[in-house]
PyMOL Python script that loads the backbone (N, CA, C, O; Angstrom):
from pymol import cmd

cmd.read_pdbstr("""\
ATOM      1  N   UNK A   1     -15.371 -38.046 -48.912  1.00  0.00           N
ATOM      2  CA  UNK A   1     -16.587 -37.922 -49.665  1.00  0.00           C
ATOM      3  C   UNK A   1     -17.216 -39.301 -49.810  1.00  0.00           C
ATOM      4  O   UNK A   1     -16.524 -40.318 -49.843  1.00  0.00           O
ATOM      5  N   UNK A   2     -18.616 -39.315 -49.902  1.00  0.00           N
ATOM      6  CA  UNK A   2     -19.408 -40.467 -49.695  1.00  0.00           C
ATOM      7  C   UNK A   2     -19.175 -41.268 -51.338  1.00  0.00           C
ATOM      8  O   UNK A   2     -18.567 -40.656 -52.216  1.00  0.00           O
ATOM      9  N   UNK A   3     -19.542 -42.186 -51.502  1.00  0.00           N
ATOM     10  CA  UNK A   3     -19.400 -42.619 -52.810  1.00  0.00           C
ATOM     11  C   UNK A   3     -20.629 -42.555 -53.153  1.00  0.00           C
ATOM     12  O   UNK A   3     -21.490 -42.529 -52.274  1.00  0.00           O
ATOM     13  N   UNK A   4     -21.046 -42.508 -54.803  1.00  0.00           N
ATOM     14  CA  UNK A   4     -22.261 -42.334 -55.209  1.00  0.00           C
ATOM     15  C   UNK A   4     -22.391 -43.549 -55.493  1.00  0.00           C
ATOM     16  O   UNK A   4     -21.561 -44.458 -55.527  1.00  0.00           O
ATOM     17  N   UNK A   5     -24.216 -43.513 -55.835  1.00  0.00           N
ATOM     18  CA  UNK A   5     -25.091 -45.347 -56.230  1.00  0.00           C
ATOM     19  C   UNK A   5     -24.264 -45.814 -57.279  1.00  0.00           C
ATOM     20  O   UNK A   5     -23.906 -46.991 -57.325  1.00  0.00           O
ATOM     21  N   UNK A   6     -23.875 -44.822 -58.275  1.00  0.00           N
ATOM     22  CA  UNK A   6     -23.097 -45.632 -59.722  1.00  0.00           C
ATOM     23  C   UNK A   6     -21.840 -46.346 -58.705  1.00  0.00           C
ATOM     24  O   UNK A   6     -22.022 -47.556 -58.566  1.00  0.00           O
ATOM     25  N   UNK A   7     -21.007 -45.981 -58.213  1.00  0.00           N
ATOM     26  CA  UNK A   7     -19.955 -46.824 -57.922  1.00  0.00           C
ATOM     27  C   UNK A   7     -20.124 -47.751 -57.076  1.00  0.00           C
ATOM     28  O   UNK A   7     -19.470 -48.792 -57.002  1.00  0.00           O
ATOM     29  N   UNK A   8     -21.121 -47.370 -56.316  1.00  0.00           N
ATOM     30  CA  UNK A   8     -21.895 -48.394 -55.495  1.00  0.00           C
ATOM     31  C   UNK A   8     -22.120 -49.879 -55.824  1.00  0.00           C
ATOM     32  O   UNK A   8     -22.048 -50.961 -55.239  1.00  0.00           O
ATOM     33  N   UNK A   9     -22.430 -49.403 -57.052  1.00  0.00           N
ATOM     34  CA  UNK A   9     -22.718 -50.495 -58.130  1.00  0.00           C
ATOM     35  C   UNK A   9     -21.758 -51.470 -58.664  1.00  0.00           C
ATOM     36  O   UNK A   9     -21.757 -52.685 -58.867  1.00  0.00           O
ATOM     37  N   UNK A  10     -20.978 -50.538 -58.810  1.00  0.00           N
ATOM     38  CA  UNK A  10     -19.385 -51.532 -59.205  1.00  0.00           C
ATOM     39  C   UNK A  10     -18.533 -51.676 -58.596  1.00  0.00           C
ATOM     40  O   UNK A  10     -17.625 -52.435 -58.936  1.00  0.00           O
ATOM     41  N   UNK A  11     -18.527 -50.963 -57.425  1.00  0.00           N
ATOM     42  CA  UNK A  11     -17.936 -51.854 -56.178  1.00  0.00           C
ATOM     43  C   UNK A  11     -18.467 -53.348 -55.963  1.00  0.00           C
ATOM     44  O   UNK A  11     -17.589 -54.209 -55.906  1.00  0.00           O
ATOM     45  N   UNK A  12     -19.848 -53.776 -55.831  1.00  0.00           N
ATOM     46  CA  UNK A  12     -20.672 -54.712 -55.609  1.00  0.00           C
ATOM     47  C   UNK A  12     -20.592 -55.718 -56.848  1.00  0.00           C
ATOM     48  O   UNK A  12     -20.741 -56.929 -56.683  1.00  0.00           O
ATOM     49  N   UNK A  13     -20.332 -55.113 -58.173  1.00  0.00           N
ATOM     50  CA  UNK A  13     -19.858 -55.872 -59.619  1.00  0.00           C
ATOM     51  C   UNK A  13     -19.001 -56.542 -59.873  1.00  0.00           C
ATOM     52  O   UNK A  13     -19.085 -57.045 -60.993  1.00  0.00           O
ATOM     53  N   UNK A  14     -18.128 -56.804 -59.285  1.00  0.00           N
ATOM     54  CA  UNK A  14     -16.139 -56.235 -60.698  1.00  0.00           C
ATOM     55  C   UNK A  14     -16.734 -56.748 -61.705  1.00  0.00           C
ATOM     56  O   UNK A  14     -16.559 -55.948 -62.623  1.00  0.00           O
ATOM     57  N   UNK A  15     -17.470 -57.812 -62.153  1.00  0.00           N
ATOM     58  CA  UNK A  15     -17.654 -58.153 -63.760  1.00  0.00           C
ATOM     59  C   UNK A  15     -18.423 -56.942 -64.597  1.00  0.00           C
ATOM     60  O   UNK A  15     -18.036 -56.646 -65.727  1.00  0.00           O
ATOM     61  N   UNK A  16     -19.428 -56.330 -64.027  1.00  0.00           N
ATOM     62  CA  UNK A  16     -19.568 -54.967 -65.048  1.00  0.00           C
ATOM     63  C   UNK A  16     -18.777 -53.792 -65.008  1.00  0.00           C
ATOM     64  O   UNK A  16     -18.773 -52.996 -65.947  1.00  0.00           O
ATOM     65  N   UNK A  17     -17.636 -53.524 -63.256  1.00  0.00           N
ATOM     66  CA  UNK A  17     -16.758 -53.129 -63.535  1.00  0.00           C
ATOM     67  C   UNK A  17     -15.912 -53.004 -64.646  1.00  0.00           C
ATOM     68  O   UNK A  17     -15.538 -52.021 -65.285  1.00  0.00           O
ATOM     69  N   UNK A  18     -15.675 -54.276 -64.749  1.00  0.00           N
ATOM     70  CA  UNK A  18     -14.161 -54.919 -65.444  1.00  0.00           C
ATOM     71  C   UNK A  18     -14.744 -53.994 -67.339  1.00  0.00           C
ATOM     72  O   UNK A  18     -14.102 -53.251 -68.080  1.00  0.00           O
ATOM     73  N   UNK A  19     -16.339 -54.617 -67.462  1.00  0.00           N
ATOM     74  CA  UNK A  19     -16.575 -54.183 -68.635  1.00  0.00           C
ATOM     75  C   UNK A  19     -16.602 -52.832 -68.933  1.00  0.00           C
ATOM     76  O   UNK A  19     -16.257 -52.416 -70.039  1.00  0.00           O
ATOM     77  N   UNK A  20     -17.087 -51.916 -67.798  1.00  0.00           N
ATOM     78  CA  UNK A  20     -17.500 -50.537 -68.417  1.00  0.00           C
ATOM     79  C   UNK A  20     -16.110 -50.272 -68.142  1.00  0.00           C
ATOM     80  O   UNK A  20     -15.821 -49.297 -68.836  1.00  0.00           O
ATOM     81  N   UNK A  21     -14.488 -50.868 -67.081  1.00  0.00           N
ATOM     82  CA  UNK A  21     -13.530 -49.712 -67.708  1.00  0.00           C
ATOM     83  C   UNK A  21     -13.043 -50.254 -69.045  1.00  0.00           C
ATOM     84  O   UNK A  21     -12.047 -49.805 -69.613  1.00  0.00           O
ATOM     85  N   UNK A  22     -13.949 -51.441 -69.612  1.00  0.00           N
ATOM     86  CA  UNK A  22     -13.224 -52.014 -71.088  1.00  0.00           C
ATOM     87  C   UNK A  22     -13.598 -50.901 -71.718  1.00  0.00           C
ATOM     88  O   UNK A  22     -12.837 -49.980 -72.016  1.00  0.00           O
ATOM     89  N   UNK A  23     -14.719 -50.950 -71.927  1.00  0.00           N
ATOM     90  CA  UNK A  23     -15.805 -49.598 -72.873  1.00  0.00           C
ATOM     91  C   UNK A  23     -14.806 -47.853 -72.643  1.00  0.00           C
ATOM     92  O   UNK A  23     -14.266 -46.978 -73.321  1.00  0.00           O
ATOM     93  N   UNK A  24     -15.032 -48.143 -71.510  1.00  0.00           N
ATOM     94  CA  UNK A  24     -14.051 -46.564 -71.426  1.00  0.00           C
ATOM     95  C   UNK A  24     -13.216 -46.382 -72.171  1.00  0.00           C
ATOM     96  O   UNK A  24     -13.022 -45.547 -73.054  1.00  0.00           O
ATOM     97  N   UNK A  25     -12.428 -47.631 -71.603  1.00  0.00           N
ATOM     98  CA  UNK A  25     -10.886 -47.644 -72.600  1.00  0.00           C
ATOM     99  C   UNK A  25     -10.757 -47.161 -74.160  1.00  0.00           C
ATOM    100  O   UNK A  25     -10.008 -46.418 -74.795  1.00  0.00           O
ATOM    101  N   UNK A  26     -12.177 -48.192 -74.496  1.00  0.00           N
ATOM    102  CA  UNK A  26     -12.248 -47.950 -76.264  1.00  0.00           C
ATOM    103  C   UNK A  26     -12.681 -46.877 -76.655  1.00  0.00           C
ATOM    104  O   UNK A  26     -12.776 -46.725 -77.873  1.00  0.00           O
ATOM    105  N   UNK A  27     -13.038 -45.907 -75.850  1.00  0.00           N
ATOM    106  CA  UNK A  27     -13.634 -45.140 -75.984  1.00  0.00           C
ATOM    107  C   UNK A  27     -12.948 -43.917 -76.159  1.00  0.00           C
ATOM    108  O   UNK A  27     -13.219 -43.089 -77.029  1.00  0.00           O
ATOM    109  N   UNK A  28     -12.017 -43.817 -75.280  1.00  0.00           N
ATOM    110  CA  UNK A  28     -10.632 -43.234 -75.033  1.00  0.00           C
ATOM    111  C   UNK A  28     -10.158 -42.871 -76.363  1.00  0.00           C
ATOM    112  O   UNK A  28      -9.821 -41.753 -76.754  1.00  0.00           O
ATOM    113  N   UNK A  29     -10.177 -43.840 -76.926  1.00  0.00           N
ATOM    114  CA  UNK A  29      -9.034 -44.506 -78.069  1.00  0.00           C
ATOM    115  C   UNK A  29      -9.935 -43.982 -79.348  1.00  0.00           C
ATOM    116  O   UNK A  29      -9.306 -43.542 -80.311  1.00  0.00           O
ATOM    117  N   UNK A  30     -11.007 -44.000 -79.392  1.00  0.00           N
ATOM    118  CA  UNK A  30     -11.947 -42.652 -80.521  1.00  0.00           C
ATOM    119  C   UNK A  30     -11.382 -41.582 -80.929  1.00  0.00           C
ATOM    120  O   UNK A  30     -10.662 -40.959 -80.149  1.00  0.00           O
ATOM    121  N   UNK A  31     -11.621 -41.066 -82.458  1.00  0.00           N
ATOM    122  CA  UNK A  31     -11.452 -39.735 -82.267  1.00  0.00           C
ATOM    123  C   UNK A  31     -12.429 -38.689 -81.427  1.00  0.00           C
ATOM    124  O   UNK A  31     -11.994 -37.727 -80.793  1.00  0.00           O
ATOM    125  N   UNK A  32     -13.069 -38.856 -81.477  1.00  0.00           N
ATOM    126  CA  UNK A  32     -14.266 -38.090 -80.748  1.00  0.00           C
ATOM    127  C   UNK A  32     -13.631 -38.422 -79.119  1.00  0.00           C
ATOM    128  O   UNK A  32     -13.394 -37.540 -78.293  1.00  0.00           O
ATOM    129  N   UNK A  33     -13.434 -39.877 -78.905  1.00  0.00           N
ATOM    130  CA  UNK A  33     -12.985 -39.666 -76.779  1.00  0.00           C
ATOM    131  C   UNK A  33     -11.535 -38.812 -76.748  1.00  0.00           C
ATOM    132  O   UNK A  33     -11.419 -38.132 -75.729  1.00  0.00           O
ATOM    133  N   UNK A  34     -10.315 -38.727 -77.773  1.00  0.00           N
ATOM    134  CA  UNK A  34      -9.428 -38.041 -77.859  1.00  0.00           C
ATOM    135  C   UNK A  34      -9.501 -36.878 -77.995  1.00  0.00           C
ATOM    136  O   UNK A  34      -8.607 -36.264 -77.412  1.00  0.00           O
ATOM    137  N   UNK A  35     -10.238 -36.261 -78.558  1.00  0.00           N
ATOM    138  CA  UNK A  35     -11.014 -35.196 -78.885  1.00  0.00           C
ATOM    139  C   UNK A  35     -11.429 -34.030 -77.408  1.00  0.00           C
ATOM    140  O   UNK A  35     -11.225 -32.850 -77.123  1.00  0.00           O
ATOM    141  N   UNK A  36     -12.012 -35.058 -76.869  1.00  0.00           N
ATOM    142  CA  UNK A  36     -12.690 -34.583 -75.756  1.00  0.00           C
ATOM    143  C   UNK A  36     -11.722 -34.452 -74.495  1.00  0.00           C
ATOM    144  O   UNK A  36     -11.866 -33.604 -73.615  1.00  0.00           O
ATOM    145  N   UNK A  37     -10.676 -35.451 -74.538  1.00  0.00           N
ATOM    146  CA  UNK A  37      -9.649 -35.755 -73.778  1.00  0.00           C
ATOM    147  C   UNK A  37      -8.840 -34.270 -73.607  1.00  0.00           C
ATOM    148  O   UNK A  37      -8.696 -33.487 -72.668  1.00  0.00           O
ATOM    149  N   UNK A  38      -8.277 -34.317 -75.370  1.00  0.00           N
ATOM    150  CA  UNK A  38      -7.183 -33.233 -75.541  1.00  0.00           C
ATOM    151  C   UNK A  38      -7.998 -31.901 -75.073  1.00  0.00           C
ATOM    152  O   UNK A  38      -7.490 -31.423 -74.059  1.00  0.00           O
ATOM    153  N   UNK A  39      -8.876 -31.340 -75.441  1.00  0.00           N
ATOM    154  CA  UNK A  39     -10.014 -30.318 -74.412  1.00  0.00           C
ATOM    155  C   UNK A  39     -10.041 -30.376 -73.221  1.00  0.00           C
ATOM    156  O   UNK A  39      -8.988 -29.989 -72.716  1.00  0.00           O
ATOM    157  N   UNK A  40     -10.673 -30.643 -72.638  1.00  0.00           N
ATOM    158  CA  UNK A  40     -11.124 -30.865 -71.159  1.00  0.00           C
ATOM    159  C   UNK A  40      -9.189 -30.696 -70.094  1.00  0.00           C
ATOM    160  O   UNK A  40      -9.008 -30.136 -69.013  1.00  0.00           O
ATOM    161  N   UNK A  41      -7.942 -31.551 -71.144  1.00  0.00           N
ATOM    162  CA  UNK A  41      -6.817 -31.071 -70.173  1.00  0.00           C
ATOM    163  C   UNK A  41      -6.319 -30.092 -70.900  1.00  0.00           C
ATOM    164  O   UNK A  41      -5.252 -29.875 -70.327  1.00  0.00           O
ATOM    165  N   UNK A  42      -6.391 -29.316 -71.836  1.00  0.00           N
ATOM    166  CA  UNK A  42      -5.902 -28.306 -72.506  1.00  0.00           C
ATOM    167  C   UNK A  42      -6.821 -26.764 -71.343  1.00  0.00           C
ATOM    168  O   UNK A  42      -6.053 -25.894 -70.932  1.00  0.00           O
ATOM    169  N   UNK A  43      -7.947 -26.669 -71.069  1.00  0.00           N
ATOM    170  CA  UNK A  43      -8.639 -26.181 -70.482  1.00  0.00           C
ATOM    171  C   UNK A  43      -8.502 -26.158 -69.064  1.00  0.00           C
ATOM    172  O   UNK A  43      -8.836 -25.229 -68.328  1.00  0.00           O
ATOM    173  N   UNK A  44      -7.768 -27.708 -68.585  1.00  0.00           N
ATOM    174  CA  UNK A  44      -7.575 -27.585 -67.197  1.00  0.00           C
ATOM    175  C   UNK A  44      -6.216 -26.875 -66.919  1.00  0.00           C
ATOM    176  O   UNK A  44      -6.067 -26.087 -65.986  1.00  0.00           O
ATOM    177  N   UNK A  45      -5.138 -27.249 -67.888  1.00  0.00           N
ATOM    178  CA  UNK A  45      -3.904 -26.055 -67.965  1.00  0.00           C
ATOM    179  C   UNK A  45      -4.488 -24.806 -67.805  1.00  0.00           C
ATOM    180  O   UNK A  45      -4.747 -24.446 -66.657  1.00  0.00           O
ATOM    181  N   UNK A  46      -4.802 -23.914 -68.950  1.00  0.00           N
ATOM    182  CA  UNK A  46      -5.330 -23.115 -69.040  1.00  0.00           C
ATOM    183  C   UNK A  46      -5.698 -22.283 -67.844  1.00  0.00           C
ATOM    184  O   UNK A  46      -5.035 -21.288 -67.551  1.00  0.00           O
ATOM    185  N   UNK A  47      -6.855 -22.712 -67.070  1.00  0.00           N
ATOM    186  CA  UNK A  47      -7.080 -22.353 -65.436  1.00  0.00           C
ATOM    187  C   UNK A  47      -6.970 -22.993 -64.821  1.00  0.00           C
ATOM    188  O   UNK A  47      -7.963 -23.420 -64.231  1.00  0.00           O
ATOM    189  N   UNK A  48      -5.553 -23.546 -64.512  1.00  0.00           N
ATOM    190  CA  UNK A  48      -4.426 -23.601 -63.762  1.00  0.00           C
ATOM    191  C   UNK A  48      -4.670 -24.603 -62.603  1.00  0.00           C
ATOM    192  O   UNK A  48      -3.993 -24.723 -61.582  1.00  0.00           O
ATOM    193  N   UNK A  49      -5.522 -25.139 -62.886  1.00  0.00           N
ATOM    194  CA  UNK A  49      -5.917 -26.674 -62.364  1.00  0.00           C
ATOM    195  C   UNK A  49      -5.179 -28.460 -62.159  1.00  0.00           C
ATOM    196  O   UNK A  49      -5.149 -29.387 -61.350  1.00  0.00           O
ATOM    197  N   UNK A  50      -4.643 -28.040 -63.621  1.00  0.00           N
ATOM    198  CA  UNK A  50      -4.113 -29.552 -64.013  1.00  0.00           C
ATOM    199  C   UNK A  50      -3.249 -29.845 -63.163  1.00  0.00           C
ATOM    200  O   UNK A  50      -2.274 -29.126 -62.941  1.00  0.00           O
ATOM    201  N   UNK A  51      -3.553 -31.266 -62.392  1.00  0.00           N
ATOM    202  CA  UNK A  51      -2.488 -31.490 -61.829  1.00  0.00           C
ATOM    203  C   UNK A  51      -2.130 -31.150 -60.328  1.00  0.00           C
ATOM    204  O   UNK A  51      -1.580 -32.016 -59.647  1.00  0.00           O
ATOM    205  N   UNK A  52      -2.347 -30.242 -59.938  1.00  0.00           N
ATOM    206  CA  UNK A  52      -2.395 -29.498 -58.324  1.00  0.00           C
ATOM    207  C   UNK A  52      -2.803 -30.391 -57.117  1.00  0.00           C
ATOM    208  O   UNK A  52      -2.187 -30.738 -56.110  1.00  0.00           O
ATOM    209  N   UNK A  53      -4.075 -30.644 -57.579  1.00  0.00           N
ATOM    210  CA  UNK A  53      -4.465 -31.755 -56.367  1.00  0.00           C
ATOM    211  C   UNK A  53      -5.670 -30.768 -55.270  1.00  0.00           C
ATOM    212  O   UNK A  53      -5.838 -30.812 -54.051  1.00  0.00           O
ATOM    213  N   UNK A  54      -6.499 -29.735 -56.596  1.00  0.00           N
ATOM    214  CA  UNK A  54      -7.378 -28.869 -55.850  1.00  0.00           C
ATOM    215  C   UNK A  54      -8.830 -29.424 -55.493  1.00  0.00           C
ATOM    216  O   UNK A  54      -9.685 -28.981 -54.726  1.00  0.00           O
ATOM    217  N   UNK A  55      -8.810 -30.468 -56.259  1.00  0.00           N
ATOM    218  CA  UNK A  55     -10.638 -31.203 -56.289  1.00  0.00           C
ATOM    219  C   UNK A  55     -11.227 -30.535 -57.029  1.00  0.00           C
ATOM    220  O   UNK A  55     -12.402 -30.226 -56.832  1.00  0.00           O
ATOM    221  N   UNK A  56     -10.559 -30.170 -58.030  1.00  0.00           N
ATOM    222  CA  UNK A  56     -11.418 -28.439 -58.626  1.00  0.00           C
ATOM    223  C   UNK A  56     -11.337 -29.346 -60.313  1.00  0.00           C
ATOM    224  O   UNK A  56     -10.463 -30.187 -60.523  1.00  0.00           O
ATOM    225  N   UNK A  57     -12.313 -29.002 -61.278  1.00  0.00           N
ATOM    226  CA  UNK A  57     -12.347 -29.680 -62.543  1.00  0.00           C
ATOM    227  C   UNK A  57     -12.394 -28.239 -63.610  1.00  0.00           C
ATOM    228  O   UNK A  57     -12.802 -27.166 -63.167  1.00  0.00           O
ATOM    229  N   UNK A  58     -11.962 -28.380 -64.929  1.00  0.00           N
ATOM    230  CA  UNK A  58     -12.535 -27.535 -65.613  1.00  0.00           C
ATOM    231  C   UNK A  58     -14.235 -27.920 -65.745  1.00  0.00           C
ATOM    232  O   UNK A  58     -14.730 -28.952 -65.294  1.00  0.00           O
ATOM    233  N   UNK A  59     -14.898 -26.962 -66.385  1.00  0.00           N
ATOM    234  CA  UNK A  59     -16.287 -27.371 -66.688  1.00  0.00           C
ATOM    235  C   UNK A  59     -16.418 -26.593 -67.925  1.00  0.00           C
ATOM    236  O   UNK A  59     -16.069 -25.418 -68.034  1.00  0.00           O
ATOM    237  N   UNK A  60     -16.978 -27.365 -68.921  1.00  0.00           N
ATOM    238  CA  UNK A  60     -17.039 -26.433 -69.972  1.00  0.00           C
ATOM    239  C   UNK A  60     -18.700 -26.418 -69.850  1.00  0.00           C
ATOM    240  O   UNK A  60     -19.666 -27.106 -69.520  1.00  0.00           O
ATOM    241  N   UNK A  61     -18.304 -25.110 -70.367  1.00  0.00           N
ATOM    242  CA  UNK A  61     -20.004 -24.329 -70.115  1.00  0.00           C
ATOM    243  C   UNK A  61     -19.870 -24.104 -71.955  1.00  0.00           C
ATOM    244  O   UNK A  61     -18.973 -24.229 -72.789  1.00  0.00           O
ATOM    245  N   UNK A  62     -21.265 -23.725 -71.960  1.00  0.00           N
ATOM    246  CA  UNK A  62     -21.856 -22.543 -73.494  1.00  0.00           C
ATOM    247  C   UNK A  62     -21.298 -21.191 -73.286  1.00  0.00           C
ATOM    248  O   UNK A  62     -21.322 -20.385 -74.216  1.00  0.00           O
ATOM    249  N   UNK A  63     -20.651 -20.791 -71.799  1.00  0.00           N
ATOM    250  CA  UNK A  63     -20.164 -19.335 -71.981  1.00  0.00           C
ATOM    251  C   UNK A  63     -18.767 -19.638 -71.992  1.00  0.00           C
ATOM    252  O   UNK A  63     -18.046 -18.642 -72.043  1.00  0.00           O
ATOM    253  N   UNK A  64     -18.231 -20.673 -71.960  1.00  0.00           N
ATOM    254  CA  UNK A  64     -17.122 -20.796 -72.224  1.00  0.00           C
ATOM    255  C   UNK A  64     -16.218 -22.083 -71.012  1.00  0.00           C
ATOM    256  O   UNK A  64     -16.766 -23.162 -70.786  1.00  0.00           O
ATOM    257  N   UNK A  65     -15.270 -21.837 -70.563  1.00  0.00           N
ATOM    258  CA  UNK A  65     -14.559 -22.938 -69.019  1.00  0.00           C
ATOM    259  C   UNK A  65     -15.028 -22.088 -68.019  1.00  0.00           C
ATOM    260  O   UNK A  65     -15.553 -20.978 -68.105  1.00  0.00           O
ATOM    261  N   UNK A  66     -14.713 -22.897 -66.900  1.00  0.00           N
ATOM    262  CA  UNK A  66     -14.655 -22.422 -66.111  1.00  0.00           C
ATOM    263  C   UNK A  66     -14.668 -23.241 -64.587  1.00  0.00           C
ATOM    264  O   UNK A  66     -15.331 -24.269 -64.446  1.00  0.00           O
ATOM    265  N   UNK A  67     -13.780 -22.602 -63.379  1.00  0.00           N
ATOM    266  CA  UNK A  67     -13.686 -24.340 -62.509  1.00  0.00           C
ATOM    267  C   UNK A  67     -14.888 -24.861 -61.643  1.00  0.00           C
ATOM    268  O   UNK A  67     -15.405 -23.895 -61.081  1.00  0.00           O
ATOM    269  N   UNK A  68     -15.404 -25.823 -61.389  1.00  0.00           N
ATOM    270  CA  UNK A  68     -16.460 -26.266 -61.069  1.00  0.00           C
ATOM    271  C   UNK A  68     -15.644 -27.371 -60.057  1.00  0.00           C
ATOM    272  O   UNK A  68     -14.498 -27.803 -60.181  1.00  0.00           O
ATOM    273  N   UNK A  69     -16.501 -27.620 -59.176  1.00  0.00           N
ATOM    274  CA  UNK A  69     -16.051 -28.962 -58.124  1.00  0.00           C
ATOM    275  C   UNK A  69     -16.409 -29.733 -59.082  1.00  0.00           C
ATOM    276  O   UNK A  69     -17.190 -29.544 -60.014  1.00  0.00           O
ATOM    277  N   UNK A  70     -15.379 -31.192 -58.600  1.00  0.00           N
ATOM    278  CA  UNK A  70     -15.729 -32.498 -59.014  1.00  0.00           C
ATOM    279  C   UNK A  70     -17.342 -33.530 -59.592  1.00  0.00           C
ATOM    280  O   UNK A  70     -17.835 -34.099 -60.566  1.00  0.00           O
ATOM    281  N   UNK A  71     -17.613 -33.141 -57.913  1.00  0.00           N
ATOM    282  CA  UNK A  71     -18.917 -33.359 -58.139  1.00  0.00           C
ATOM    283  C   UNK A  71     -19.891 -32.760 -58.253  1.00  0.00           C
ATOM    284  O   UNK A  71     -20.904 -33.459 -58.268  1.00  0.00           O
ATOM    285  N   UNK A  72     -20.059 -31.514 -58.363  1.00  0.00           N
ATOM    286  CA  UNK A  72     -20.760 -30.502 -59.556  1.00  0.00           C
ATOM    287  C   UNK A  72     -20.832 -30.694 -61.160  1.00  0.00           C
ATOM    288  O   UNK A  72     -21.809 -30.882 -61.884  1.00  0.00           O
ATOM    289  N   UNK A  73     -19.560 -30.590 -61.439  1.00  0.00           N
ATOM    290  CA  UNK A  73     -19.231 -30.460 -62.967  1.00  0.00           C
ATOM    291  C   UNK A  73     -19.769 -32.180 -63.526  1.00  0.00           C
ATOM    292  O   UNK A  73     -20.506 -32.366 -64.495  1.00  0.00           O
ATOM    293  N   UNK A  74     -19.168 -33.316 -62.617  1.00  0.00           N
ATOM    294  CA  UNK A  74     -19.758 -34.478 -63.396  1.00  0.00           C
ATOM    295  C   UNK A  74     -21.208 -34.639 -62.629  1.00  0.00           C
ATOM    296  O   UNK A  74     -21.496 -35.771 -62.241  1.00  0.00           O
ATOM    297  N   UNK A  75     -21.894 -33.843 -62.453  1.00  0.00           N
ATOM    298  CA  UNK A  75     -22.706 -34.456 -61.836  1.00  0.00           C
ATOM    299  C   UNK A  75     -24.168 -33.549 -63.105  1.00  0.00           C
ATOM    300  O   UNK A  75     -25.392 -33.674 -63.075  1.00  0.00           O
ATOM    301  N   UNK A  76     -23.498 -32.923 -63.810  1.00  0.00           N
ATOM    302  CA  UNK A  76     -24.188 -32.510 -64.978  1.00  0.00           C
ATOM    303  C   UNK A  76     -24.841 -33.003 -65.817  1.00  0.00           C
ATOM    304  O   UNK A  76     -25.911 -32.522 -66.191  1.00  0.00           O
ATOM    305  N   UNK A  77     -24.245 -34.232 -66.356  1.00  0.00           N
ATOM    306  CA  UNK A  77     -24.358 -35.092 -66.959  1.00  0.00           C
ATOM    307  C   UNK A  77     -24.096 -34.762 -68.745  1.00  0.00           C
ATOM    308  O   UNK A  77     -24.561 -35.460 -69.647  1.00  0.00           O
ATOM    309  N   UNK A  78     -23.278 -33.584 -68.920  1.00  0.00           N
ATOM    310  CA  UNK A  78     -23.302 -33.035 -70.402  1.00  0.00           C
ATOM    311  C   UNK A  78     -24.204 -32.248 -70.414  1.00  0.00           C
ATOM    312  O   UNK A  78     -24.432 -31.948 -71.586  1.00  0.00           O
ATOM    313  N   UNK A  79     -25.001 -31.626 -69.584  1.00  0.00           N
ATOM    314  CA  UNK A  79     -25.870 -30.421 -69.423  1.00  0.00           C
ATOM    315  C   UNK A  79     -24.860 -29.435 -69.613  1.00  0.00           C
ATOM    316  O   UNK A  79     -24.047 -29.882 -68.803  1.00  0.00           O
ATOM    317  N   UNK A  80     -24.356 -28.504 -70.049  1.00  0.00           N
ATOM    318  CA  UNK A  80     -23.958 -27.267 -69.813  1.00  0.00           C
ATOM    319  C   UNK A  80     -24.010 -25.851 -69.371  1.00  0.00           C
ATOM    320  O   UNK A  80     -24.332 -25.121 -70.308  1.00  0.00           O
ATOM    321  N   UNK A  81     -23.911 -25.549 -68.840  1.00  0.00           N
ATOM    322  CA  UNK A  81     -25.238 -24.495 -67.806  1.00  0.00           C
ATOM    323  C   UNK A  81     -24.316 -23.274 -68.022  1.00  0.00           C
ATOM    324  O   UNK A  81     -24.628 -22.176 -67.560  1.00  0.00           O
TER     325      UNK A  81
END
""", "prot")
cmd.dss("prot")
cmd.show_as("cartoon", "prot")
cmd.util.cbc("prot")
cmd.orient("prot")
């Protein structure tokens, strides 16, 4: 798979690399990024995803999970469809 412009970007960076996986990190470490964490792999158990090695993501929708490709599901941007 091709890489997208965002990584594009930080391939060509490491110094805003280095920062946005700082930011991630802290972000992680939130209740709200833990939050979202413990969801998203509680959901990927669930439909039977976690872990396998399918390219397949949960996606949480408004109707509920459900599996979405990689780059489908992040390519949403927190839209929920």
């Amino acid at each position: 798979m091709e890489k997208g412009r965002t990584q594009k970007y930080y391939d060509k960076n490491p110094a805003a690399n280095k920062r946005r996986l700082k930011q991630q990190s802290d972000y992680q470490k939130t209740a709200k990024g833990t939050s979202l964490k413990i969801k998203a792999n509680k959901l990927n158990r669930k439909l039977g995803t976690y872990g396998n090695g399918d390219g397949l993501d949960a996606s949480h929708t408004s109707k509920g999970g459900r599996l979405a490709s990689k780059k489908a599901n992040r390519a949403r941007k927190g839209i929920h469809s």
